[in-house]
C-alpha positions in Angstrom: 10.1 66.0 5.5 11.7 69.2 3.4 12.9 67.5 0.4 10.0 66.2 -1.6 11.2 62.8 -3.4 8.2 63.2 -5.9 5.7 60.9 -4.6 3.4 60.8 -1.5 5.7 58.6 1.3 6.4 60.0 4.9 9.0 58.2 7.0 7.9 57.1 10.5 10.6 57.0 13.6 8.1 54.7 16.5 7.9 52.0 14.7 10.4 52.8 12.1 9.0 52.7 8.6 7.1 54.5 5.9 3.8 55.9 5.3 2.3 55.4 2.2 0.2 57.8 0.7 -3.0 58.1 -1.9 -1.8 56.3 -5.5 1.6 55.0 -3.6 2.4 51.0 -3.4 4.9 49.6 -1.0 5.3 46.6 1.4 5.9 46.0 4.9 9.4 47.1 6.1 11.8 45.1 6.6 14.1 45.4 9.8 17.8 45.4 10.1 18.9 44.8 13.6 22.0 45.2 15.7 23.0 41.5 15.8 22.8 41.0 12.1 25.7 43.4 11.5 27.5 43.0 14.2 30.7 41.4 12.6 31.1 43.9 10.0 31.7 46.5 13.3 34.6 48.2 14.9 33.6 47.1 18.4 31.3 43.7 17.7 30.2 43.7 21.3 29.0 47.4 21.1 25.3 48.8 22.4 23.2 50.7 20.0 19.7 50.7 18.6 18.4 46.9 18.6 16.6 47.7 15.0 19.3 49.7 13.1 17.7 50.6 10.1 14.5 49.5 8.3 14.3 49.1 4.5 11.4 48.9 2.0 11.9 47.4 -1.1 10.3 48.1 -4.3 7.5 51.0 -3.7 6.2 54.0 -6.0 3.2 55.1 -7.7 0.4 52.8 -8.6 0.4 53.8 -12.5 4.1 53.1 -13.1 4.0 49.5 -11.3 4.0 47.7 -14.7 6.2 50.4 -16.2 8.9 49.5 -13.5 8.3 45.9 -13.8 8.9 46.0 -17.7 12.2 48.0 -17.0 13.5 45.6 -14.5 13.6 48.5 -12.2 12.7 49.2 -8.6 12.9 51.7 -6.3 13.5 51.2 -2.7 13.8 53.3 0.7 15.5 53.1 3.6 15.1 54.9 7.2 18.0 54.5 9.8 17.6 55.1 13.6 19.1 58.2 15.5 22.0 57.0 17.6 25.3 55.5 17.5 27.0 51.8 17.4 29.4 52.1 19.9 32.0 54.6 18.5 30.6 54.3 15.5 27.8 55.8 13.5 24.6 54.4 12.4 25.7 52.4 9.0 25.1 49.2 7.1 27.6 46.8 7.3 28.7 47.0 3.7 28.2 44.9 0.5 29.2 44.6 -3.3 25.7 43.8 -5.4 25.8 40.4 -7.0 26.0 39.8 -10.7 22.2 40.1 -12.4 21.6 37.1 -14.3 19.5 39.7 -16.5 22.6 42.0 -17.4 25.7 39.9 -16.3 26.8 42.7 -14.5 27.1 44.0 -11.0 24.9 46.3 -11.3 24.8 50.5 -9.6 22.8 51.6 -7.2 21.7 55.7 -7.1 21.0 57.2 -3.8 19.1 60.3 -3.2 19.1 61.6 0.9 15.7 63.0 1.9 16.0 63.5 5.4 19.4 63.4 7.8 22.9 63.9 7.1 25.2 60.9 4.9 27.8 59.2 3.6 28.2 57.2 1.0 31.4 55.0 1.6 32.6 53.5 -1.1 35.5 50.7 -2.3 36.9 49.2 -5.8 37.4 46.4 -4.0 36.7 43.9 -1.1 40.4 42.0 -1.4 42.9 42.5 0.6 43.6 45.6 -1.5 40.5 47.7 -1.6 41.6 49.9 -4.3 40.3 53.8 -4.3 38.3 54.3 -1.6 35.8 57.1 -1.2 33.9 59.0 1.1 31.2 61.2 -0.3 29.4 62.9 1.9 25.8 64.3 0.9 22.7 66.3 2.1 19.2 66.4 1.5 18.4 66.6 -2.4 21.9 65.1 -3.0 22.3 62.5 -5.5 25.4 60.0 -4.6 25.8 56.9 -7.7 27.8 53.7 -6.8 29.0 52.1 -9.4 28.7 48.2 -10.7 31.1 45.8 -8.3 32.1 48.0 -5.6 31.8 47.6 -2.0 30.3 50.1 -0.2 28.1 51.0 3.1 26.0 53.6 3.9 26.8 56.1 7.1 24.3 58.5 8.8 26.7 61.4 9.4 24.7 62.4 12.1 23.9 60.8 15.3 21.3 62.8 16.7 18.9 62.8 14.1 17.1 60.0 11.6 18.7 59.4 8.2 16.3 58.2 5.3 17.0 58.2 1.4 15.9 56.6 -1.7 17.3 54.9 -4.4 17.0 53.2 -7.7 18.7 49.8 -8.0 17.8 46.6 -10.5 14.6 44.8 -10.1 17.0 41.4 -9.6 19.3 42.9 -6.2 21.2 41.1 -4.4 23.7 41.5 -2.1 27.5 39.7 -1.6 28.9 40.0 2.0 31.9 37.0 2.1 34.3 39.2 1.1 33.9 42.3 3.7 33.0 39.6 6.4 36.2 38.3 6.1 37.7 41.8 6.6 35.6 42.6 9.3 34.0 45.2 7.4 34.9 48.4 5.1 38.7 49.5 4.7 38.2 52.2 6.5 35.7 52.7 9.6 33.8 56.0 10.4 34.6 56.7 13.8 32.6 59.1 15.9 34.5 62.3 17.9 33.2 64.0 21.0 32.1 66.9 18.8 29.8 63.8 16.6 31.6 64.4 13.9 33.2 61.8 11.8 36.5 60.7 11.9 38.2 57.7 9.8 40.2 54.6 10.9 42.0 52.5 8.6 40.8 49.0 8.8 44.0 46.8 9.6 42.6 43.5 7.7 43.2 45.3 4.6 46.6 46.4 2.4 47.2 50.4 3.0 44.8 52.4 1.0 44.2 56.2 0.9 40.6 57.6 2.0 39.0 60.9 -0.7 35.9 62.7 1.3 34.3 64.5 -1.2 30.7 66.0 -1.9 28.9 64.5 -5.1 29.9 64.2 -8.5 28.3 66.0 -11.5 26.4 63.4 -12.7 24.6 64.8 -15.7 26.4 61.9 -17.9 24.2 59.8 -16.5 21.5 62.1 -16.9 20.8 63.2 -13.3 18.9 66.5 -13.2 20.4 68.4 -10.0 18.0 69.4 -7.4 15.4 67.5 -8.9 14.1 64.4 -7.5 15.0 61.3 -9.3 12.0 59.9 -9.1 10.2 63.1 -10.9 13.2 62.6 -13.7 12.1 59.0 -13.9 8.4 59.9 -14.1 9.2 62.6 -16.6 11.9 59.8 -19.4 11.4 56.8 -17.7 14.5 56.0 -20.4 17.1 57.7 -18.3 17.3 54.8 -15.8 17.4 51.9 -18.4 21.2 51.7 -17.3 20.6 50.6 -14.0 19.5 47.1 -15.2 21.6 47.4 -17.7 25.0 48.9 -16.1 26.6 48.2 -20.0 24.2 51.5 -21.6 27.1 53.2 -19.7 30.3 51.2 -19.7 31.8 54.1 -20.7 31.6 56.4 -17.3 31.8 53.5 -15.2 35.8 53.6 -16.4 38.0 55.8 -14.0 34.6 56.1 -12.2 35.2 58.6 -9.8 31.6 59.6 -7.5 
């Protein structure tokens, strides 16, 4: 792995998961597989990798486990497969996080890519208008924020090798699926060419929306330092995450919020 997220975890491919290293806790991964998203997909019926992606929630070093138990914060990886779903790419079947009974708040979720190529999909809203809807598309080292009650999904923008990143999200997740189960999914589907490279179809359950790609935003308002890894900024002032409980710290850049 080139991009060193600032603690001693390797991502396996067979079995999918995560090594942990010397002074790093984490738990057994947990797997996604293809029958658990297959409603929120293009092609329901499609073949592809039976476990999709594998998650591990709540891992770091050993010194900071009461640190990010007192902050209400956690940190949590994910791995994704190589391969394709049918047309489409590798991706999660998209979510909004729920309200935190400790903030009140949908609250954000940053993403940081280690290994593989992304996207971070992104939608105001799951109603039948999905509002703004974004495609941000980010490399190794690339820091991607989604903000409190948006839908979004994440999309391995490359089918031929693994995708893994880290992110920060509350201590209290949760995840709210109704709403983009009843729209069979995102607004707008990532649809692979016969180059591999992604094209966009607008999903029909939805009102007429327009799709931005884009790379990241700046995101030094919220205190992102780029090319370093957010967990070395959290180990370095531990304070510059307190809004991720706590999405209010920052109800100001949340309005017009544009990733």
């Amino acid at each position: 792995m080139k991009f060193d997220p600032g603690f001693d975890i390797t991502p396996m491919v067979d079995p999918m998961g995560f090594k942990y290293g010397t002074g790093v806790f984490g738990p057994q991964v947990e797997n996604r597989y293809l029958r658990d998203i297959r409603g929120s997909l293009l092609d329901p019926q499609c073949e592809g990798p039976e476990i999709v992606y594998s998650i591990a929630m709540d891992v770091g070093k050993c010194k900071h486990r009461d640190l990010l138990n007192q902050m209400h914060l956690l940190y949590g990886v994910v791995t994704y497969a190589a391969g394709r779903l049918g047309k489409e790419p590798i991706r999660s079947q998209g979510h909004i996080h729920w309200v935190s009974k400790y903030s009140g708040w949908s609250t954000p979720e940053i993403y940081e890519i280690w290994t593989g190529e992304a996207v971070i999909y992104m939608q105001e809203y799951a109603d039948d208008n999905p509002g703004r809807c974004f495609a941000v598309y980010a490399n190794a080292g690339d820091v991607v924020i989604v903000p409190p009650y948006w839908a979004h999904a994440t999309i391995s923008a490359n089918p031929d090798k693994p995708l893994t990143f880290g992110a920060w999200c509350d201590r209290e997740y949760g995840f709210e699926y109704e709403d983009v189960r009843r729209h069979k999914g995102i607004a707008w589907y990532p649809i692979l060419n016969d180059r591999g490279e992604i094209e966009w179809l607008a999903n029909p359950c939805y009102e007429p929306s327009k799709l931005i790609c884009k790379s990241p935003a700046d995101y030094t308002g919220f205190g992102i330092v780029k090319g370093e890894a957010i967990y070395r900024t959290f180990e370095k002032s531990p304070d510059t995450f307190l809004f991720v409980p706590n999405p209010g710290l920052k109800e100001e850049l949340w309005k017009c919020y544009e990733p």
